[in-house]
C-alpha positions in Angstrom: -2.4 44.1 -41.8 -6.0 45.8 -41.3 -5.8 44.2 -37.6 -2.9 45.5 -37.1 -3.8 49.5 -38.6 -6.8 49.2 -36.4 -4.6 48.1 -33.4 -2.3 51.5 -34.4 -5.2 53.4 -34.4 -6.9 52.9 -31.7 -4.1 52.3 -29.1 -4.0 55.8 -28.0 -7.6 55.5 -27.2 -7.5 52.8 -25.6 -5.0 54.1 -23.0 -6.8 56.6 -22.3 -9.6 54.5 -21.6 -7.4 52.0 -19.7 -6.1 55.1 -17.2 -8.7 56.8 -16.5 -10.2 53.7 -14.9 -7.0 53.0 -13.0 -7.5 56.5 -11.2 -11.0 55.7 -10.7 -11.0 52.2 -9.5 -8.5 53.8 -6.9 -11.0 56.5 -5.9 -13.7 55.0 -5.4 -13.1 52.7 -3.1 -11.3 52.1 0.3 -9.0 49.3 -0.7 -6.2 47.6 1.0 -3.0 49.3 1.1 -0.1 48.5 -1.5 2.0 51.3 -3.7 1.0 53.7 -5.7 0.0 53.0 -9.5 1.6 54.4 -12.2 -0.5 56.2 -15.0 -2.2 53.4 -17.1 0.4 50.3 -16.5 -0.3 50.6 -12.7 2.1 48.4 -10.6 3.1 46.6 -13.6 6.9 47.6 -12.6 6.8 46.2 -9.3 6.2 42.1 -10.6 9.5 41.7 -12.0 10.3 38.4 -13.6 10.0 36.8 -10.7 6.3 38.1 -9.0 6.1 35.9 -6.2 9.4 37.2 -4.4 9.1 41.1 -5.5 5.3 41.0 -4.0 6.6 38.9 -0.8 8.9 41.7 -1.0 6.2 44.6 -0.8 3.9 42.6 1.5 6.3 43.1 3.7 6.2 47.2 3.9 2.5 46.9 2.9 1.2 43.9 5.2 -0.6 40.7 4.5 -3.3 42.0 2.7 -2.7 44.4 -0.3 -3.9 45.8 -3.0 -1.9 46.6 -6.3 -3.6 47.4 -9.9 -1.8 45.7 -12.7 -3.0 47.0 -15.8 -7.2 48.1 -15.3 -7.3 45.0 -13.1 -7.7 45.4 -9.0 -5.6 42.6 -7.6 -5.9 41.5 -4.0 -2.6 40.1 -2.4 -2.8 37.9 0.5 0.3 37.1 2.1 -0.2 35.2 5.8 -1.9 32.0 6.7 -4.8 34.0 9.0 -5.4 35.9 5.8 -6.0 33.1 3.3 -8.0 31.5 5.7 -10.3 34.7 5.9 -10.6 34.5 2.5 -10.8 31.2 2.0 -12.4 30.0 4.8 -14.8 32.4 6.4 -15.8 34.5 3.1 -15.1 31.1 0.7 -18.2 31.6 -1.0 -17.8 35.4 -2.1 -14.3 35.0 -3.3 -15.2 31.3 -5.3 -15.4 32.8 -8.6 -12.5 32.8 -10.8 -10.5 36.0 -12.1 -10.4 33.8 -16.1 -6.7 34.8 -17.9 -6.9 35.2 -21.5 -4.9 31.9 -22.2 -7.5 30.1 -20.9 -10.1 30.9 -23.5 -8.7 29.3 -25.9 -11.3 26.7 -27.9 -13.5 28.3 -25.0 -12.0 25.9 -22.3 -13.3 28.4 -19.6 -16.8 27.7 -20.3 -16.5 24.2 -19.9 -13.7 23.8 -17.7 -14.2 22.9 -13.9 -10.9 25.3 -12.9 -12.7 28.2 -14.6 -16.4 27.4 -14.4 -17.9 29.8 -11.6 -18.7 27.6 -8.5 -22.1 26.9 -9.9 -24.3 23.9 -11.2 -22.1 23.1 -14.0 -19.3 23.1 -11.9 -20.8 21.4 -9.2 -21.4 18.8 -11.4 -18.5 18.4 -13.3 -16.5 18.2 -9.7 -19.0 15.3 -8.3 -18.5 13.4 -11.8 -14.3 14.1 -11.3 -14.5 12.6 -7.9 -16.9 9.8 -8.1 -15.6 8.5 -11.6 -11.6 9.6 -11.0 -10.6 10.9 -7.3 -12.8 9.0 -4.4 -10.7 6.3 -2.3 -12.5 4.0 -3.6 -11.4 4.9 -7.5 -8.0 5.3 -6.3 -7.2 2.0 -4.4 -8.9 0.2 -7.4 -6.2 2.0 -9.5 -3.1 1.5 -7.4 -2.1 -1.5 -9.8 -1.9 0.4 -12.7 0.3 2.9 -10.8 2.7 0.2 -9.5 2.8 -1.1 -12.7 4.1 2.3 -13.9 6.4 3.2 -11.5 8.1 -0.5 -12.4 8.1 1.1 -16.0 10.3 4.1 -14.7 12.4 1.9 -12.4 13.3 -0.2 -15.6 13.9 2.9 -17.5 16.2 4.0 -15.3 17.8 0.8 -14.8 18.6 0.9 -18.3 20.4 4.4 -18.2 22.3 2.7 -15.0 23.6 0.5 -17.3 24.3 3.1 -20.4 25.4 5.4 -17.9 23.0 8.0 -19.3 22.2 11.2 -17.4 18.3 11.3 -17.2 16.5 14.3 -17.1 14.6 13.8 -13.8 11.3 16.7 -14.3 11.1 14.9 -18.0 11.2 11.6 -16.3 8.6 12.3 -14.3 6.1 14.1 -16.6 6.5 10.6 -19.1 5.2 8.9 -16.3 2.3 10.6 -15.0 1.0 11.2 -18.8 1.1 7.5 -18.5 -0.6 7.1 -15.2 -3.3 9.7 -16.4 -3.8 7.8 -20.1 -3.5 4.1 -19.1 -5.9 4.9 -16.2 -8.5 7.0 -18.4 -8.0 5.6 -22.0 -6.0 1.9 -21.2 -3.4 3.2 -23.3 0.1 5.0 -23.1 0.5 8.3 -24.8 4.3 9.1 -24.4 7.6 7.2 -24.3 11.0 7.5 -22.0 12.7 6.8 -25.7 13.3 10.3 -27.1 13.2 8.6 -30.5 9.8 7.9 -30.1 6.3 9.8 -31.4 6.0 12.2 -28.4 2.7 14.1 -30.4 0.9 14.6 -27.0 3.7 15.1 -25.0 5.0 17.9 -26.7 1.8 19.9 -27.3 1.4 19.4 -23.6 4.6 21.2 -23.3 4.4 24.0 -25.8 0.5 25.0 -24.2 2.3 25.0 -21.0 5.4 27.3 -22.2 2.9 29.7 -23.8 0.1 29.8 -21.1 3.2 30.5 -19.0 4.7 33.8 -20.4 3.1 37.3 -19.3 0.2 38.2 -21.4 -0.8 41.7 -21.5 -4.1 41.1 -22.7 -4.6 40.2 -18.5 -3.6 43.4 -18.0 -5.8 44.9 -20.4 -8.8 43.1 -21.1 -9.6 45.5 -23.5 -6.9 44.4 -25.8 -8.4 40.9 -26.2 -9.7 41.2 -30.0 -6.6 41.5 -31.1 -4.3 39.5 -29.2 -1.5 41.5 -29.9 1.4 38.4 -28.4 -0.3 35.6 -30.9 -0.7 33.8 -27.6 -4.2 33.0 -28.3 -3.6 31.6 -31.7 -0.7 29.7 -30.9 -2.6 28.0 -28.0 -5.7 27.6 -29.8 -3.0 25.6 -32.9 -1.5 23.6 -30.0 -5.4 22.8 -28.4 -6.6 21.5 -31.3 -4.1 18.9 -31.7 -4.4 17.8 -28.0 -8.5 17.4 -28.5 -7.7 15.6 -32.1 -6.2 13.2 -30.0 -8.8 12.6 -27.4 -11.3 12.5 -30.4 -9.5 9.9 -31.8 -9.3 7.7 -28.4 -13.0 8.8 -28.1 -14.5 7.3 -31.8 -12.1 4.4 -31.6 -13.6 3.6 -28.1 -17.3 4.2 -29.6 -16.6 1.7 -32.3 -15.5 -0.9 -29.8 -18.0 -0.6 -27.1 -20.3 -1.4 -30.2 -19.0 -5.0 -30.2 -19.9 -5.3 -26.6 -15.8 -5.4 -25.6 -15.1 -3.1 -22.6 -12.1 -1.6 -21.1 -14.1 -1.0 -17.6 -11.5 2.5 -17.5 -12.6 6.1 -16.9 -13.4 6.6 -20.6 -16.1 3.2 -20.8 -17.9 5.1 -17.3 -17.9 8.1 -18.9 -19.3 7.1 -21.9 -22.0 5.2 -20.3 -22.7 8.2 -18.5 -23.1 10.6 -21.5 -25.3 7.9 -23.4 -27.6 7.9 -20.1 -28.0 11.6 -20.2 -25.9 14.0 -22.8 -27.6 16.9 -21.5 -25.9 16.3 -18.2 -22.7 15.3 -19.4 -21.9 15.7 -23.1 -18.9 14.9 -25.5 -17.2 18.6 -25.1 -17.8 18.2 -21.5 -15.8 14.6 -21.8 -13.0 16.4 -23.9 -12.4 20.1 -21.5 -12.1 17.3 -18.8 -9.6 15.1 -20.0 -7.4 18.2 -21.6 -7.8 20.2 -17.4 -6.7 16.6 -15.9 -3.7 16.1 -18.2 -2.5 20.1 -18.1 -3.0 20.6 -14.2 -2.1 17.2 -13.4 1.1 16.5 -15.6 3.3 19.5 -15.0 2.4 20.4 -11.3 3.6 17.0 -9.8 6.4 16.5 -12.2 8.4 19.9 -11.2 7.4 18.8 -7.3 9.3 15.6 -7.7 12.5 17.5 -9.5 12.5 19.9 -7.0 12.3 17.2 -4.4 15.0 15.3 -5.9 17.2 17.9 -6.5 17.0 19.2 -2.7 17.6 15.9 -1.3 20.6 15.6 -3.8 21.7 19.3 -2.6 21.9 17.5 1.0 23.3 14.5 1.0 22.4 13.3 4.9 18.6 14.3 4.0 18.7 12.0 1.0 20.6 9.2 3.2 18.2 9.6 6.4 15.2 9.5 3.7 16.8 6.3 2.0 17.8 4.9 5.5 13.9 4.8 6.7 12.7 3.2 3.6 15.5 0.6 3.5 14.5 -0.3 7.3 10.6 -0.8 6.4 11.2 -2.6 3.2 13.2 -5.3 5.1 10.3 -7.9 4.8 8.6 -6.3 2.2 8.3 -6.0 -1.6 10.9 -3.9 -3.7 8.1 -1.8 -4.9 6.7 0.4 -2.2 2.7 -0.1 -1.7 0.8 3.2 -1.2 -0.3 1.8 2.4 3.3 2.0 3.0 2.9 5.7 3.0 1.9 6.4 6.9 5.0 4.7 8.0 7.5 7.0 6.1 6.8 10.0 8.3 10.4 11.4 7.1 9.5 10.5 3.6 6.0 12.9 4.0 8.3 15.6 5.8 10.6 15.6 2.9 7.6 16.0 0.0 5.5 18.3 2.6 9.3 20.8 3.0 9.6 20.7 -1.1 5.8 22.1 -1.4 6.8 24.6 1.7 9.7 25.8 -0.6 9.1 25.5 -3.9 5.0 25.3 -4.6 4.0 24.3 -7.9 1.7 27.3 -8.1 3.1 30.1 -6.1 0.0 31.9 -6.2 -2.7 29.3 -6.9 -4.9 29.7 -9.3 -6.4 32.9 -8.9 -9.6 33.8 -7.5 -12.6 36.8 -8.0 -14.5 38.1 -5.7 -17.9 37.8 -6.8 -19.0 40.9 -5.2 -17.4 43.7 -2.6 -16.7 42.0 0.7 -15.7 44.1 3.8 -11.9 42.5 5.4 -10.5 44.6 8.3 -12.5 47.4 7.5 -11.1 47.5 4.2 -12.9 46.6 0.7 -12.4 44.1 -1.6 -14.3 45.0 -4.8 -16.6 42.9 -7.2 -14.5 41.2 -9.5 -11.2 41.8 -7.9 -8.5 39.1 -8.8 -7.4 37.4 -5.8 -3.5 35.7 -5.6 -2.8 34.2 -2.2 0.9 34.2 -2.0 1.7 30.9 -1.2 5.4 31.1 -1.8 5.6 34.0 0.8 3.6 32.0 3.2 6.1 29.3 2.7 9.1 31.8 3.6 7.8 33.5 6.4 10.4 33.9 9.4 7.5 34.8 11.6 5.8 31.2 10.8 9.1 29.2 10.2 12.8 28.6 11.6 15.2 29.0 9.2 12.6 29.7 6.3 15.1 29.3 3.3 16.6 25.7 4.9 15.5 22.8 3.6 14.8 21.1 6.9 12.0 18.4 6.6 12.8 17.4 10.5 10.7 20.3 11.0 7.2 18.4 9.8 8.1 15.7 12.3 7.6 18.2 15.2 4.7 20.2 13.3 1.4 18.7 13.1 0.6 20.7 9.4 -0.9 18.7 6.6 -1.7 20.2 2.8 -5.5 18.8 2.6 -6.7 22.8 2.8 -7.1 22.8 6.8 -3.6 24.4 8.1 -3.5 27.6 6.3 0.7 27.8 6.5 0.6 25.0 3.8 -1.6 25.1 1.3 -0.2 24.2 -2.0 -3.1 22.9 -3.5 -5.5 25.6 -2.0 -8.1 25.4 0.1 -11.8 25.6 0.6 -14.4 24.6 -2.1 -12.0 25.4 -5.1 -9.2 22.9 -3.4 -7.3 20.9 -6.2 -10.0 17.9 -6.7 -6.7 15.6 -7.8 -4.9 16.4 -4.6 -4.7 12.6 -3.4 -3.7 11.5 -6.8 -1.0 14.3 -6.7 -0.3 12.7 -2.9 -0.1 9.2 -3.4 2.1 9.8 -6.9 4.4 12.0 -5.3 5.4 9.1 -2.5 5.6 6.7 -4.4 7.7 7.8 -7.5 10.1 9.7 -5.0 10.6 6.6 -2.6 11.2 4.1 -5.6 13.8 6.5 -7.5 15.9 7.3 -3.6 15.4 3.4 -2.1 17.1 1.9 -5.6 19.3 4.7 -7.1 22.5 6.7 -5.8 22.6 10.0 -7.8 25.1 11.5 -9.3 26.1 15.2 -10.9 26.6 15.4 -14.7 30.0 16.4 -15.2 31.3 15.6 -11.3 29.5 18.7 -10.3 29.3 18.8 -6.3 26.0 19.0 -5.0 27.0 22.2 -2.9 27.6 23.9 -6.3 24.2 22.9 -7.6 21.8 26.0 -9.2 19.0 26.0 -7.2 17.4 29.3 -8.6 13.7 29.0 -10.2 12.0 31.2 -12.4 8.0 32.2 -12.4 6.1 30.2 -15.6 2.7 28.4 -15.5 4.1 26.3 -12.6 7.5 27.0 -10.8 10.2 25.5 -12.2 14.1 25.3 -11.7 16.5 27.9 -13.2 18.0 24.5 -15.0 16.7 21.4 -15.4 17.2 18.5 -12.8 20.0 15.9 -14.8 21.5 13.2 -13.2 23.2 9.9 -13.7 21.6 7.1 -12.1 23.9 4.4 -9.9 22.5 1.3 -8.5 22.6 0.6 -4.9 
């Protein structure tokens, strides 16, 4: 109740505060163009509930690079390929930084976290430890059993809702398995179930952090408003933190009291142990713990909603799904039923199908969001020091002027186009670019293929309800990643 008084009290204040450095943050400085702000909310108004469209929207009367203020906060827009690679390529450095949301202070993950680290020794460190202990080729083709061992798992699931004739929910699917993939490969265990019966403990906080990082905070618009935390978002994520570390904690002291009878696991958890017991001042136990909680949050969600949005286009269009099958079937002739990941460069229909979904529906329509760490001169224009940066990937993806038939789902297109997503061909980057480039994007790639091919090469897919697949919803709407208006559920037949 005082918190709240206080709150009261000091609101007007406050906005006050809040609008006189909206007028003066657009005074002083010669920024981009974009629309007007309103007194103290700024261009608040113009996001919508669905911000990636209504700025493609206003990029389009403002151009590729614009500049709204949402809340106190200067926000850079950039909305073409030749912009983001300006930014991203030519001036990567200066815009590295991070522009931090408040969710992501909770049990002060952005201090140890390698997506909101600034691009400094710390995180320079954490990111060689990520790739030479989780993400190098070498790590990954040494983990491609455990992976083929899981996507048998999911086959065997769904072979059992074949026979029980039991819709599954594909995005749920999906996320069971890569919590899996991510546990067995870093703890030699499984945290979640496909029984719904089951304990699902760390799937579900997983799930409620997500749906709470994911709704609009207005402490982002108004840092100022961060002691009080006026949604509960804060406290809620901090509640549903804790449980998630209690759980690594446990894995960690149970792992601690094995290694001390000399038995080893050889996993990701044993290296990194070792590592920290060679030198804790380099990598300690809360470093070990913001790791594991980034790999599972950014890793989880991001590749399960790319898989249901895959799915559910190639469901949408039948002769897609048929030509996709129809090129597995014909390699697998004289192969094993399970599809090897050096299977992947001969399924360049299968690539064009995952590299459309990303084109169309990108997990992260406007990455994670960058700051410049001090004013930079674009197009005779300025960027200010600590302007958030959102590259508008979704936009980029929709273009007319860079694609045919932008809203089509054509994959035949990527079999013509010579555009890859490793960060170098700006029209598609869905897991960014330059030195801030998602660090599990060959994970992401090799899961992607893989779960997709086994689920289209063994399965027919059918509509709850004898819906037709022309009268599917494919709306989406804006969260933490971009996910589908309703949830992918389908009923399994075998070939």
């Amino acid at each position: 109740m005082d918190n709240y008084l206080a709150f009261t009290l000091l609101f007007p204040f406050l906005l006050a505060t809040a609008y006189a450095i909206t007028i003066s943050g657009r005074r002083n400085s010669r920024l981009p163009p974009g629309p007007f702000p309103f007194p103290i909310i700024g261009n608040l108004l113009h996001l919508g509930d669905k911000p990636h469209q209504s700025l493609a929207t206003l990029s389009k009367r403002y151009g590729p690079l614009m500049s709204l203020k949402l809340g106190t906060r200067t926000t850079i827009v950039v909305s073409s390929p030749d912009m983001a690679k300006e930014f991203f390529q030519k001036h990567d450095h200066s815009f590295s930084s991070r522009s931090i949301p408040d969710m992501s202070r909770l049990l002060d993950h952005d201090k140890y976290s390698m997506v909101w680290l600034p691009a400094g020794d710390q995180w320079r460190r954490l990111r060689r430890i990520s790739k030479e202990y989780m993400f190098s080729v070498q790590r990954l083709d040494a983990s491609e059993p455990l992976r083929q061992k899981k996507v048998k798992e999911l086959l065997d699931h769904v072979n059992c809702c074949c026979t029980s004739e039991k819709a599954v929910n594909i995005g749920g699917m999906a996320f069971t398995t890569l919590v899996n993939v991510l546990s067995e490969f870093m703890f030699s265990v499984d945290f979640d179930q496909y029984d719904s019966l089951s304990s699902q403990e760390f799937k579900d906080n997983v799930w409620t952090l997500m749906e709470i990082a994911g709704k609009p905070n207005i402490v982002d618009f108004f840092p100022i408003l961060k002691m009080f935390d006026p949604q509960g978002l804060l406290r809620r994520g901090n509640l549903c933190g804790r449980k998630i570390m209690t759980i690594f904690d446990r894995v960690i002291d149970q792992r601690l009291q094995t290694l001390s009878t000399s038995s080893t696991n050889n996993d990701v958890l044993d290296m990194l142990l070792n590592l920290n017991q060679k030198d804790e001042s380099m990598f300690n136990r809360n470093d070990m713990r913001h790791l594991f909680f980034v790999l599972f949050i950014a890793g989880t969600d991001t590749v399960s909603s790319t898989l249901e949005w895959a799915m559910a286009e190639l469901i949408h269009n039948p002769s897609k799904l048929e030509k996709a099958r129809s090129e597995i079937t014909k390699l697998m002739e004289n192969k094993k039923n399970i599809i090897q990941e050096s299977d992947i460069p001969q399924l360049p229909y299968l690539q064009a199908v995952i590299k459309e979904t990303l084109r169309l529906h990108p997990p992260a329509p406007f990455l994670v969001p960058h700051q410049a760490i001090h004013d930079v001169e674009i197009l005779g224009f300025t960027v200010p020091k600590k302007a958030q940066i959102l590259c508008n990937v979704w936009a980029i993806g929709r273009d007319p002027k860079l694609w045919s038939h932008p809203k089509m789902f054509m994959p035949e297109r990527f079999l013509e186009l010579k555009v890859d997503y490793g960060g170098q061909d700006f029209e598609l980057i869905p897991f960014g670019a330059g030195r801030r480039i998602c660090p599990g994007l060959n994970m992401a790639h090799r899961m992607l293929h893989i779960m997709l091919c086994s689920l289209i090469q063994n399965f027919d897919w059918k509509l709850e309800g004898n819906m037709r697949a022309q009268d599917m919803d494919m709306g989406e709407k804006f969260g933490l990643t971009l996910q589908r208006n309703v949830p992918l559920k389908t009923i399994p037949l075998r070939l």
